[in-house]
N, C-alpha and C positions, 0 to 999 in steps of 0.2 A: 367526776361525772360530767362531761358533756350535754348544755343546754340545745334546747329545740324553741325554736319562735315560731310561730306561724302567723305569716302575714293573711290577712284573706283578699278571696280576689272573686265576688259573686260570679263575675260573666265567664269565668274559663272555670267553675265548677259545676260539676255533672249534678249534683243535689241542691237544694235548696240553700241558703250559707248559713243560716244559721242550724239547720242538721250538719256541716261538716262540721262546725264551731263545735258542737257538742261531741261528735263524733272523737274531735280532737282533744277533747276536755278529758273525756271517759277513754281514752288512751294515752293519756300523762303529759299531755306536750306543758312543759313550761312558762313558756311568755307565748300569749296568742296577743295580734296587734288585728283592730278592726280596722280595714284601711280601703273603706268604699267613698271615696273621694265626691263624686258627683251624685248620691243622697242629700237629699234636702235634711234641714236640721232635725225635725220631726222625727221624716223615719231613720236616721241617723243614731238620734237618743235611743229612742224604741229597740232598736237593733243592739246599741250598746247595753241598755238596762237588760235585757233578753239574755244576752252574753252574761253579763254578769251575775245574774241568776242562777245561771245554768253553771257557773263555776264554783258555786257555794256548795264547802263539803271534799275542794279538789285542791290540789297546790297550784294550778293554772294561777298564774297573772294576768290579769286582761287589761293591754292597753289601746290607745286608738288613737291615730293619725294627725298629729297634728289639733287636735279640738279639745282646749284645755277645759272650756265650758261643759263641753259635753263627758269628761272624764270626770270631772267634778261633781253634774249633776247624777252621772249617773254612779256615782262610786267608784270608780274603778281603779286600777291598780299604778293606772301612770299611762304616760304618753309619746310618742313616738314623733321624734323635730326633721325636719326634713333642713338644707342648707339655707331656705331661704323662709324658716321660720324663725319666733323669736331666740335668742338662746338660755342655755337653760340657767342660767344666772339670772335671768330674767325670771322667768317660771315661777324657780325656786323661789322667787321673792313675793310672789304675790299666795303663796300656800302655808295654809295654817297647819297642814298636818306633815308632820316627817317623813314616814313612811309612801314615798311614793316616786315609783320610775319613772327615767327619763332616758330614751333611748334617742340616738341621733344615726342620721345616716349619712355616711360619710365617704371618701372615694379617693382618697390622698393622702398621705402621712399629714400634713397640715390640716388636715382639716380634722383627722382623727385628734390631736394633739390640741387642739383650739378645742373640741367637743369636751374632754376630761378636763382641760383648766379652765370651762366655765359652767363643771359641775354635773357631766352625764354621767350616768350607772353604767351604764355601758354603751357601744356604736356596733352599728352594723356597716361592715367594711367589703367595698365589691364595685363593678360586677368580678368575681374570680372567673367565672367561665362563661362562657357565650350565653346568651339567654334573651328571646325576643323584649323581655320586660325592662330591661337594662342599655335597648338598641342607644337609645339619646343621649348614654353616657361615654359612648364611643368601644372602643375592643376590650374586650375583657383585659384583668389586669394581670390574671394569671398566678399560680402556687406562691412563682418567684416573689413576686409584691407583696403577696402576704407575710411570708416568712421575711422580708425582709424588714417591715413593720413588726412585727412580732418579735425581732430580734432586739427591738429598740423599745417597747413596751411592755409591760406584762401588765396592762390595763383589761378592761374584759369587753376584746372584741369577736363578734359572731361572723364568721365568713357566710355572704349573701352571693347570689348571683349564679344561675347554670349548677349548681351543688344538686345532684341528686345521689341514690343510694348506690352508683357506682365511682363516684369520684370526692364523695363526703369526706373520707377517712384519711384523705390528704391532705386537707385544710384542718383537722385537729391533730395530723404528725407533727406539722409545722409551730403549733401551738394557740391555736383557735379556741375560745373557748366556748364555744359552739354552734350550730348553725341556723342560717335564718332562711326561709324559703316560702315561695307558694304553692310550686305543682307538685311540690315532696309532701307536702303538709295537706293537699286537697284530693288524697290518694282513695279511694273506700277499705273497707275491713274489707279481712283482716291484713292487707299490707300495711294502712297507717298504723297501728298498733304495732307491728314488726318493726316497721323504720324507726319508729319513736324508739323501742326499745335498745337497738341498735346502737343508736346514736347513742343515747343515753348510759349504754354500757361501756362505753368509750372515757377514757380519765383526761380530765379536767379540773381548771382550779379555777372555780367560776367565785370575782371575788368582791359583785355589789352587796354592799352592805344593805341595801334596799330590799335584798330579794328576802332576806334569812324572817 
């Protein structure tokens, strides 16, 4: 089975985000990551404890952006390092409880390989395809790059970047072990729920020990 993350992105969704959050919850997506950057701490927690709420009862994992504090206070399921946060040997050290992700994002075979030896569940690896959210990391890196990581790990990374529902199925041939997006995941019913499903009927060997 092929994993679904859904990053959120308030300002390029047509509904309110925390209705797509749920929307997303009550359509099976997997790992949702709150990732509204320029919120103040406030509505930030608020937002996250909301989320987390609304996932009790579902297999949703709710993680968020970078904000260990705020993953903490508001329970949630783990956190999402970007290159130039701590790493997650770091993290892990200061958390009493075991159960809890740690997802990095990554953009090079080094840096996917540094992310597992200092203790990620998994990375999200891209951009794969063009995609205006990705512009500052230069041309996409394309099938060929993934597969060729892929060919040298069987860690559990999620192809991100330009993946929509007609180019998705290419980054799990190659052996993806599932995908990460925003404007796939900020879709309305009932295409979210199709796409979710889709993906999801897709085989996969999704293998953090975190998630089970």
């Amino acid at each position: 089975m092929a994993w679904t993350y859904y990053i959120t992105d308030r300002k390029i969704c047509s509904v309110p985000i925390l209705e797509q959050i749920h929307l997303a919850i009550q359509a099976g997506v997997d790992l949702l990551q709150i990732r509204e950057k320029d919120l103040g701490t406030l509505e930030l927690l608020t937002l996250a404890q909301q989320a987390r709420a609304l996932s009790q009862g579902y297999p949703t994992q709710v993680l968020i952006n970078d904000r260990l504090d705020i993953a903490l206070a508001a329970n949630l399921h783990g956190i999402h390092l970007s290159q130039t946060s701590p790493q997650a040997s770091n993290i892990r050290a200061r958390l009493s409880k075991k159960q809890f992700l740690i997802g990095v994002s990554t953009h090079d075979i080094k840096e996917v390989e540094q992310a597992f030896q200092k203790g990620a569940d998994f990375v999200t690896f891209g951009p794969i395809f063009a995609t205006p959210s990705k512009l500052s990391f230069g041309p996409p890196l394309g099938i060929s790059a993934l597969k060729k990581l892929l060919q040298k790990s069987n860690h559990s990374i999620l192809a991100l970047g330009g993946v929509n529902e007609k180019n998705y199925k290419k980054c799990l041939e190659v052996g993806a072990k599932g995908i990460a997006g925003i404007r796939m995941f900020q879709q309305p019913e009932p295409n979210l729920r199709k796409i979710i499903r889709a993906i999801r009927s897709q085989p996969s060997t999704w293998t953090s020990e975190s998630s089970q």
